[in-house]
SESE-787691 format. One record per residue (C-alpha): residue in one letter; x, y, z; residue number from 1. Coordinates in nm, 4 decimals. Each point is the difference from the previous one (the first is absolute). Example, Ala and Ser with C-alpha at 12.3 -4.5 7.8 and 13.67 -1.06 7.14 Angstrom:
! SESE-787691
<a,<1.2300,-0.4500,0.7800>,1>
<s,<0.1370,0.3440,-0.0660>,2>
END
This chain:
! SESE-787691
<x,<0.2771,-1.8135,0.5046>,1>
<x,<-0.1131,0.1205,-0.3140>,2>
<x,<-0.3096,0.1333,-0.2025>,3>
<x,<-0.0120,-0.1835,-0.2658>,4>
<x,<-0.1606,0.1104,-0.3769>,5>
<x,<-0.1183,-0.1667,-0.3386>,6>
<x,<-0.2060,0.1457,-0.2882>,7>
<x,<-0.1254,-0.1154,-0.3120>,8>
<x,<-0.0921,0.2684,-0.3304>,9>
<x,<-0.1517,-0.1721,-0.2996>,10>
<x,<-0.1771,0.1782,-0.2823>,11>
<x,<-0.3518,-0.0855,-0.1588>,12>
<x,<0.0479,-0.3674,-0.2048>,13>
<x,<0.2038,-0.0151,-0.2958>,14>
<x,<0.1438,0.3607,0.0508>,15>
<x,<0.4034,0.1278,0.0565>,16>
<x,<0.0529,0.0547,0.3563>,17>
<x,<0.0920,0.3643,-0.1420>,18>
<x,<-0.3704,0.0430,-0.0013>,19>
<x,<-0.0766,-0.0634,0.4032>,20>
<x,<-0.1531,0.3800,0.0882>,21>
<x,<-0.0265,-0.1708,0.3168>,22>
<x,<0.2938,0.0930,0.2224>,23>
<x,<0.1797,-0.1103,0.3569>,24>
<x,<0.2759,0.1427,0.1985>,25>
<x,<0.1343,-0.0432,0.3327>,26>
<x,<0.2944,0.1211,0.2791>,27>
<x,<0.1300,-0.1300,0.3546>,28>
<x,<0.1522,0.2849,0.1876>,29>
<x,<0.1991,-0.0519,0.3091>,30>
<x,<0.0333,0.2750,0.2278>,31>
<x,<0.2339,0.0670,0.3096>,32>
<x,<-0.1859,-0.0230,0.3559>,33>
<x,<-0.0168,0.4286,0.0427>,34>
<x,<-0.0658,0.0647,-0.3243>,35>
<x,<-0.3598,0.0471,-0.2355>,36>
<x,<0.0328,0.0095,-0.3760>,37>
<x,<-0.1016,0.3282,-0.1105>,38>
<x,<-0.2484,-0.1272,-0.2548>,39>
<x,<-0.2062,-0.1878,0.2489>,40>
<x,<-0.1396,0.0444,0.3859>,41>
<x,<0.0050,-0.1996,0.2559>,42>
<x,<-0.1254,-0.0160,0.3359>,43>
<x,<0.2027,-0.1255,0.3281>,44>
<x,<-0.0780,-0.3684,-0.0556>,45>
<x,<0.1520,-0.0249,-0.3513>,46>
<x,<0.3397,0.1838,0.0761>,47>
<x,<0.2768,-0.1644,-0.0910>,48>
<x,<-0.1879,-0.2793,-0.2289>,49>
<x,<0.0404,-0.0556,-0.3273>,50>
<x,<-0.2307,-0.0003,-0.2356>,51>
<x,<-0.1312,-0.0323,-0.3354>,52>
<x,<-0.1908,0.1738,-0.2840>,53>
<x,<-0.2094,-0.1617,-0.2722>,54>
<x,<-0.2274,0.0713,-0.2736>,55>
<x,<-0.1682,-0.0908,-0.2827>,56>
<x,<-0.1754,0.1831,-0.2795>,57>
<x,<-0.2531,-0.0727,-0.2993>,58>
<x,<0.0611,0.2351,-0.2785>,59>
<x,<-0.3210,0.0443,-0.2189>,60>
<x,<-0.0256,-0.1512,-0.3338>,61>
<x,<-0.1603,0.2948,-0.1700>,62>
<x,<0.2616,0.2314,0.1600>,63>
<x,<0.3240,0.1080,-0.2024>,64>
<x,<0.2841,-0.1118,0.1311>,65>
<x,<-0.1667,-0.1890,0.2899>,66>
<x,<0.2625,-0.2725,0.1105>,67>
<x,<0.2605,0.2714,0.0008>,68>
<x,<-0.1918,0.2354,0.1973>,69>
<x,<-0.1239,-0.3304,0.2635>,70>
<x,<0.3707,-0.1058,0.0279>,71>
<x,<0.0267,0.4086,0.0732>,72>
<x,<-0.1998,-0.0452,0.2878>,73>
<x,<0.1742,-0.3023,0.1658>,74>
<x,<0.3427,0.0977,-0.0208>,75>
<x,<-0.0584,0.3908,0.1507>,76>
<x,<-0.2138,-0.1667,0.2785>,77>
<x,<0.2542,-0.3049,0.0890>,78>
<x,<0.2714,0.2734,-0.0371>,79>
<x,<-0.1345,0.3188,0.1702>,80>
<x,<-0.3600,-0.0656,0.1403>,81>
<x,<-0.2039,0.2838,0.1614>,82>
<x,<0.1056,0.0255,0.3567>,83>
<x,<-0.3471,-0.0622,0.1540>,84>
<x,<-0.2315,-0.2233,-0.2071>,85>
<x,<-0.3298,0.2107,-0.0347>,86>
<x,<-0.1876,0.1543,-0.3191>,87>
<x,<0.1148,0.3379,0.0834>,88>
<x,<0.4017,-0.0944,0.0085>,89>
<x,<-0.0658,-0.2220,-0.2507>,90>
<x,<-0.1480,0.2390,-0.2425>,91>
<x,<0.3154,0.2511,0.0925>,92>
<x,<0.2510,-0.2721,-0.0870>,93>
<x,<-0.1404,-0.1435,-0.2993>,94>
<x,<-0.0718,0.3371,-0.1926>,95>
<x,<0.3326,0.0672,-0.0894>,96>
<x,<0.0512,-0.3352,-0.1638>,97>
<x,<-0.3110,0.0747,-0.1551>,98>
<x,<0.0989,0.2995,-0.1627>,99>
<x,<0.3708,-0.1184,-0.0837>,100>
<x,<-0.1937,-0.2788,-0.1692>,101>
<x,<-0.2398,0.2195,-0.1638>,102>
<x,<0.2594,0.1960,-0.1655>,103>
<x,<0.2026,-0.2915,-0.1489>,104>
<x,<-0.3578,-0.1436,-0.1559>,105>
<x,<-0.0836,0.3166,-0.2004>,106>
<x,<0.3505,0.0592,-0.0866>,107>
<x,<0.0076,-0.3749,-0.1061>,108>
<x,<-0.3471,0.0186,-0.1792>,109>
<x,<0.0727,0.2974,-0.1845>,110>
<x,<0.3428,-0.1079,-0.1393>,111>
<x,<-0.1766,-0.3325,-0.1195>,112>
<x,<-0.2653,0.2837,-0.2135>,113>
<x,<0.2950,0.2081,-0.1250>,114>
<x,<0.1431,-0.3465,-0.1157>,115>
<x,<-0.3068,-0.1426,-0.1983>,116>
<x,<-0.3305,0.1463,-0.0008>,117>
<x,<-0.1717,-0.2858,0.0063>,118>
<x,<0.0302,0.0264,0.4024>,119>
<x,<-0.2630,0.3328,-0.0514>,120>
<x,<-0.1403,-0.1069,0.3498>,121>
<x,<0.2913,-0.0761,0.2220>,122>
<x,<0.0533,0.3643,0.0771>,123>
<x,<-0.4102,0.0199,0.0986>,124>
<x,<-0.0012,-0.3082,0.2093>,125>
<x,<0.3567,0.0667,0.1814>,126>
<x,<-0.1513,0.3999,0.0876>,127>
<x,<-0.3392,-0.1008,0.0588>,128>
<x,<0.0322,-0.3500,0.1977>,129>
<x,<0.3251,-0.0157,0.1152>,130>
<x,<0.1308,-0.3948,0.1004>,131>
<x,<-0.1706,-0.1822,0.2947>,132>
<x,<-0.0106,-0.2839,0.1761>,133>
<x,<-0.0773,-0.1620,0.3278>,134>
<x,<0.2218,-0.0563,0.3442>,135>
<x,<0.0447,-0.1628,0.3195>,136>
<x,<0.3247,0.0821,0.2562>,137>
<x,<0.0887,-0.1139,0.3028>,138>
<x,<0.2054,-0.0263,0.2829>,139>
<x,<0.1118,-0.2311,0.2417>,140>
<x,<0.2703,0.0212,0.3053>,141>
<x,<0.1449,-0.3085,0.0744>,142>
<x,<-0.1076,-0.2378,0.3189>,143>
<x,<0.0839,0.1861,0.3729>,144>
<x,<0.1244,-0.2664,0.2691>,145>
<x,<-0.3907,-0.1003,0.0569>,146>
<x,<-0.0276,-0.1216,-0.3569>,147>
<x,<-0.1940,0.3061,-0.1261>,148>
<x,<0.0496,0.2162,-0.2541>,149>
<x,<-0.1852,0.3534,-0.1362>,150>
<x,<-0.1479,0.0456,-0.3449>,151>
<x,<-0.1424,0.2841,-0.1578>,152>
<x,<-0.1492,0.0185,-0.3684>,153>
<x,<-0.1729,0.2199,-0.2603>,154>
<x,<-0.2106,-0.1182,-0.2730>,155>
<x,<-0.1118,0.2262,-0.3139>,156>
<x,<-0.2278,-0.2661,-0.2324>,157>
<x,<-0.0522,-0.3789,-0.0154>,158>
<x,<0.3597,-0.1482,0.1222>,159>
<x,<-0.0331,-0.2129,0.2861>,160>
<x,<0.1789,-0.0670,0.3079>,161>
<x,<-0.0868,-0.3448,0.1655>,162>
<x,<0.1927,-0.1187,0.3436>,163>
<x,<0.0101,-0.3769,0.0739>,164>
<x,<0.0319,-0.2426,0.2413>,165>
<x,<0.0804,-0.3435,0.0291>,166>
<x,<-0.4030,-0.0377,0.0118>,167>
<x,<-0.0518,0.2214,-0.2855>,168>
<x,<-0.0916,0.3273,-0.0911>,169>
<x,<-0.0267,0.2290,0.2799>,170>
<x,<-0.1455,0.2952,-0.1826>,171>
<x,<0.0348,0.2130,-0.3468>,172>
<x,<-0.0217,0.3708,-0.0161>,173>
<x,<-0.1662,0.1786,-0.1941>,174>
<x,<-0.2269,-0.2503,-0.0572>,175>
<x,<0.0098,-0.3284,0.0871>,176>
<x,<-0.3679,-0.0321,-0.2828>,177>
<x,<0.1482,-0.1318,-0.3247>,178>
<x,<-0.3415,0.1412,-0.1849>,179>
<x,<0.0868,0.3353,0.0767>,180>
<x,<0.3000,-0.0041,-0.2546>,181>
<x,<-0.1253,0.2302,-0.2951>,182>
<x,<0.1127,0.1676,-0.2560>,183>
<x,<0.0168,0.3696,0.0731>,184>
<x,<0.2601,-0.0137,0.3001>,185>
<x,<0.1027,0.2152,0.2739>,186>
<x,<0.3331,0.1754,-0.2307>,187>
<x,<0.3348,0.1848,0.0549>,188>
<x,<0.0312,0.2265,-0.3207>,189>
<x,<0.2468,0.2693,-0.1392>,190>
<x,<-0.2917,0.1895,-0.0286>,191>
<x,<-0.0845,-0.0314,0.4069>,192>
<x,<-0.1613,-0.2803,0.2082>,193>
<x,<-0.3345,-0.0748,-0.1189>,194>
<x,<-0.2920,-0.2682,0.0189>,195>
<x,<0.0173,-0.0619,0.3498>,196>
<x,<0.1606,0.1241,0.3103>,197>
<x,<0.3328,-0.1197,0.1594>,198>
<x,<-0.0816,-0.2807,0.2664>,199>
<x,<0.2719,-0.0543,0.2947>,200>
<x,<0.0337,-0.2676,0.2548>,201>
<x,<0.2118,-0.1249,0.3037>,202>
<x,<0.0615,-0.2755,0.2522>,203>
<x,<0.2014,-0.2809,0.1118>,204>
<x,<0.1190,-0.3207,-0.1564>,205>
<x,<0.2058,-0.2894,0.2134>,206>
<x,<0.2818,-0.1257,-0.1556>,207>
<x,<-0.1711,-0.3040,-0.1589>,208>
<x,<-0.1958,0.1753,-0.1889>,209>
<x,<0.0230,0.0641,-0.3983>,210>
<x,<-0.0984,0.3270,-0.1585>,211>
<x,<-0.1092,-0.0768,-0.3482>,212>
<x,<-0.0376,0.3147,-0.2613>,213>
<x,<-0.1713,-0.0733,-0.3442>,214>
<x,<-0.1246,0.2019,-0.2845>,215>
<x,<-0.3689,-0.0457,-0.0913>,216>
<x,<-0.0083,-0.3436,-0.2075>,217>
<x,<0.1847,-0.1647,0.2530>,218>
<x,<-0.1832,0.1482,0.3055>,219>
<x,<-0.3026,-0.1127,-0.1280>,220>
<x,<0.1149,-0.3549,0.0021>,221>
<x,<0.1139,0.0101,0.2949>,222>
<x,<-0.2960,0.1447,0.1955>,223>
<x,<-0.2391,-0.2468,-0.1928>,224>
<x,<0.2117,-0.2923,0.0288>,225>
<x,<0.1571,0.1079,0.3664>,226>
<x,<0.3555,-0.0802,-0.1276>,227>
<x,<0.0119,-0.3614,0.0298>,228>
<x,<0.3273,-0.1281,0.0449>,229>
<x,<0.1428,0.3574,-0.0190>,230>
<x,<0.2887,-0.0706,0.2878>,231>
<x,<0.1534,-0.2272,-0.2064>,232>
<x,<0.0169,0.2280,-0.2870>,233>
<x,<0.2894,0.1763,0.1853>,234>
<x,<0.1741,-0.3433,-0.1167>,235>
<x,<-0.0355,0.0513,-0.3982>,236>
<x,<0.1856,0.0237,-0.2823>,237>
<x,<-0.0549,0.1875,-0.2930>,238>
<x,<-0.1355,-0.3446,-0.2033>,239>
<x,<-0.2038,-0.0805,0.2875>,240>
<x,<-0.1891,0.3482,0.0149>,241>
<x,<-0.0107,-0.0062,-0.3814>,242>
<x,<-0.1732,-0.3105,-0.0013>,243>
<x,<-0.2674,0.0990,0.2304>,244>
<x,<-0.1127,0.3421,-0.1128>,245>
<x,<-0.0195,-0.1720,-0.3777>,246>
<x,<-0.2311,-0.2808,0.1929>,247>
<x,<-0.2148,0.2532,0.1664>,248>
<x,<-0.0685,0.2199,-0.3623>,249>
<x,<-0.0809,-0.2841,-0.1914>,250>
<x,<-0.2431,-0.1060,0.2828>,251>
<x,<-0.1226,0.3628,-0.0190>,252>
<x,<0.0633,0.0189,0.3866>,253>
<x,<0.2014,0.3379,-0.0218>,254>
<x,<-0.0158,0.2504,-0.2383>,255>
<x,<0.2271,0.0309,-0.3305>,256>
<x,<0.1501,0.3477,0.1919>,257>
<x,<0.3990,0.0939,0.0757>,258>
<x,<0.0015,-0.1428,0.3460>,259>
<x,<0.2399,0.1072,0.2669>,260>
<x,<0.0292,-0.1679,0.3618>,261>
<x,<0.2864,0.0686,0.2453>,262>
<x,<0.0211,-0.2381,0.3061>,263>
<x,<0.1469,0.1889,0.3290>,264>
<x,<0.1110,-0.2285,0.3378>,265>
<x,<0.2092,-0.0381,0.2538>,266>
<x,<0.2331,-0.3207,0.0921>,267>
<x,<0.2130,-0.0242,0.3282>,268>
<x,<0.2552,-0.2348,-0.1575>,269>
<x,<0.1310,0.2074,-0.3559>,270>
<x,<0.1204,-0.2511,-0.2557>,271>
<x,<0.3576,0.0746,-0.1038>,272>
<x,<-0.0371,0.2816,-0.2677>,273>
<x,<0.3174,-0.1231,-0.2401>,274>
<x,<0.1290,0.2609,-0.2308>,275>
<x,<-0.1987,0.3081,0.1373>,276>
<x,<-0.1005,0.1301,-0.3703>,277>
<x,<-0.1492,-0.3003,-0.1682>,278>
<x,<0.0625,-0.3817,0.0334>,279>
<x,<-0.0207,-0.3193,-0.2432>,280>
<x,<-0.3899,-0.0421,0.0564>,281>
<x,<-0.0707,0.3285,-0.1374>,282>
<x,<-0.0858,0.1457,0.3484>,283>
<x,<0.1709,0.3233,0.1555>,284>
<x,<0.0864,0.0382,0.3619>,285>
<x,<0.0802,0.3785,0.1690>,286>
<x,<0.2765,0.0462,0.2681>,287>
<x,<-0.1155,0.3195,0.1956>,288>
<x,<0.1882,-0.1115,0.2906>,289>
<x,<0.1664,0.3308,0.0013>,290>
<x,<-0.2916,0.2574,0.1786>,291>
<x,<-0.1152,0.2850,-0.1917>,292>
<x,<-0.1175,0.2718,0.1514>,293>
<x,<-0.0835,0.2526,-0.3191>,294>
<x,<-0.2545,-0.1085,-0.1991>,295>
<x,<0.0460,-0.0057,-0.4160>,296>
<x,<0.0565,0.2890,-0.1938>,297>
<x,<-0.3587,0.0333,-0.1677>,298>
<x,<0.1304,0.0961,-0.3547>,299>
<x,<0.2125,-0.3470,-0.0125>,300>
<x,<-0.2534,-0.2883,-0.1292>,301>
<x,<0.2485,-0.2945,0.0486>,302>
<x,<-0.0025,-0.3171,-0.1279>,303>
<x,<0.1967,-0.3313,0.0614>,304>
<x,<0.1574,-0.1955,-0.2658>,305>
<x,<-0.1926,-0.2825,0.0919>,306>
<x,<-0.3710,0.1600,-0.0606>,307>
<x,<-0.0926,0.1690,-0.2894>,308>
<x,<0.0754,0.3935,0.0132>,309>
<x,<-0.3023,0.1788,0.1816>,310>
<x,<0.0029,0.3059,-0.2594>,311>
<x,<-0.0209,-0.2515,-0.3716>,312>
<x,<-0.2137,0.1727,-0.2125>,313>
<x,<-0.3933,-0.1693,-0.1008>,314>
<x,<-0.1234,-0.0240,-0.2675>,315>
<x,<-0.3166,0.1520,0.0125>,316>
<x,<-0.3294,-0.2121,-0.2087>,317>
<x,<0.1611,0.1552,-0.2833>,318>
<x,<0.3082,-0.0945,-0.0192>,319>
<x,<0.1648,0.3243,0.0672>,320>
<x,<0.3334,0.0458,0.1114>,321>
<x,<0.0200,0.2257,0.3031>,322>
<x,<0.3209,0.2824,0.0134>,323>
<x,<0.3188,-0.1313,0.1359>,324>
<x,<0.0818,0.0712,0.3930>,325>
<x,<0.2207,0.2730,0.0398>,326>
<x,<0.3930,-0.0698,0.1098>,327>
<x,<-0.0677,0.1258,0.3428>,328>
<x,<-0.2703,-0.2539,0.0785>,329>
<x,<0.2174,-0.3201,-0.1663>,330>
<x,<0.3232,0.1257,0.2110>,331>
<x,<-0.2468,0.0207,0.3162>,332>
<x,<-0.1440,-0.3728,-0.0545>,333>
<x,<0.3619,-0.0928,-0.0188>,334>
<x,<0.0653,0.1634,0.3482>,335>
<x,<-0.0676,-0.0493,0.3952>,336>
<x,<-0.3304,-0.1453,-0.0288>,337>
<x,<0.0928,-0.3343,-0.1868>,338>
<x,<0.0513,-0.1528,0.3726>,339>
<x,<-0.3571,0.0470,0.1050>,340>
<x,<-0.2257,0.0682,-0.3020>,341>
<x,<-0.0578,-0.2448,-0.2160>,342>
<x,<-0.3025,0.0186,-0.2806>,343>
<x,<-0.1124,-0.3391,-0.1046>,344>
<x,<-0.1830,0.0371,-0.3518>,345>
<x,<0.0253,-0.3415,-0.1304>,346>
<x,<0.1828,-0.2061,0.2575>,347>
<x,<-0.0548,-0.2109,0.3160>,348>
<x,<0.2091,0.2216,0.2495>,349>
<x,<0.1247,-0.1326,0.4013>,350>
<x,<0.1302,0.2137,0.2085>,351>
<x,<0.1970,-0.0456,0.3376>,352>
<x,<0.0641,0.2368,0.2679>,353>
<x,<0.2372,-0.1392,0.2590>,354>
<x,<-0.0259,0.1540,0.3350>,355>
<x,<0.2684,0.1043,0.1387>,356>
<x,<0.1142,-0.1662,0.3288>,357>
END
């Protein structure tokens, strides 16, 4: 048995995939049957399951640093969520990621002024505004002997999580109204959470369900178009997603935006996973046979060699480079975490999870 993941990341048209500000991340933990993680809680019914986090995140245009500060987001959630997914933890764990963040943009900003002071306003923008963007996480536990699993999610702005059956759409949260997309967002800034309050949610999904998790251009699509065909997009290539999104912008059906979507479901019968770090169709495939019962070290953001590296700089609307990581961080996404974290920024990502037996 396996959960089973694919994601697609695509910038506006005609732009470097460098420019995305929209951001995805993922990790499947496997856990021993006495054990919790210490990053997460769990009631009776979940012990011993493993589970899954996921999120995605919108960094604002107008924001410095935006895509840096969304991919931020995804890969301290995926890594080290809050234990208990409410605004109150939420606003505990996220703050000091805000202010770590905070720090590197005004350092950032006012080594770009020093440089050439033709960049007068960085230093104004970075101290008054901070970066900001938009963000959806969740979790799931995998299927219990009934077929049933647990989810639990937390929503800050317009990214969308849809679950689907075989019929269709089974519901979208926070909205399942594609006119209520606007402009001015619900945001997670450096600066603080602002323009809207943090909206959580929980329930059950059966193992033939698919959770879908989009950014705004896409979510709108799907909510006014109610996904058709989406199962099968499970089955695409790169080419074959490519083809599509360019079909839908010059119809003016979806919005010239980054777009993000990550596909989450389960499968009973796991395909074999080949090499376990990336195969010849430009897939990857983790082996977490192996339980873990510690969760990630928070200040490691690991990537795999076979999705781009969660912590590459943006470029911000100006074309500005942002400050190289320091060593630390590119020893840490080098470290334990490459087995179950994997950041997919430009590339269609499956994962496997083989239970053990």
């Amino acid at each position: 048995m396996a959960f089973r993941v694919k994601s697609f990341l695509r910038p506006k048209q005609g732009e470097a995939s460098e420019s995305c500000a929209d951001a995805l991340a993922f990790s499947l933990i496997s856990r021993s049957a006495n054990t919790t993680a210490a990053g997460d809680q769990f009631g009776p019914a979940e012990a011993g399951r493993r589970y899954g986090r996921f999120a995605v995140a919108d960094g604002v245009s107008e924001a410095l640093l935006s895509g840096e500060w969304a991919r931020e987001l995804c890969g301290a959630f995926v890594e080290a969520g809050p234990r208990d997914l409410n605004d109150d933890e939420f606003a505990v764990w996220v703050q000091p990621h805000c202010s770590a963040f905070d720090a590197r943009l005004r350092a950032w900003a006012d080594a770009r002024y020093a440089q050439d002071k033709k960049y007068w306003a960085l230093p104004n923008k970075a101290y008054d505004e901070g970066s900001q963007a938009t963000f959806l996480g969740l979790r799931v536990s995998e299927p219990d002997t009934d077929g049933a699993g647990t989810w639990r999610a937390i929503s800050v702005g317009d990214c969308c999580l849809s679950w689907w059956t075989d019929s269709g759409m089974r519901e979208a949260w926070p909205t399942d109204d594609p006119d209520e997309f606007d402009l001015t967002p619900g945001i997670v800034g450096t600066r603080g959470i602002g323009r809207g309050t943090v909206q959580t949610i929980e329930g059950l999904w059966q193992k033939t369900d698919m959770a879908v998790l989009t950014s705004d251009a896409m979510s709108v699509w799907l909510l006014r178009h109610q996904g058709a065909g989406i199962r099968s997009w499970r089955d695409w290539d790169d080419s074959e997603f490519d083809a599509w999104l360019a079909q839908e912008r010059d119809a003016k059906r979806i919005r010239d935006d980054d777009c993000a979507i990550l596909f989450v479901w389960w499968e009973d019968e796991s395909a074999e996973t080949g090499d376990p770090s990336h195969n010849g169709m430009g897939e990857c495939a983790v082996d977490t046979d192996e339980e873990q019962t510690e969760p990630p070290d928070p200040s490691q953001k690991a990537s795999d060699g076979c999705a781009a590296d969660a912590a590459t700089p943006m470029d911000d609307s100006e074309a500005m480079e942002p400050p190289p990581q320091p060593p630390a961080q590119r020893r840490g996404a080098m470290a334990a975490l490459r087995r179950i974290v994997h950041a997919a920024l430009s590339w269609r990502v499956v994962v496997i999870i083989e239970r053990n037996r």
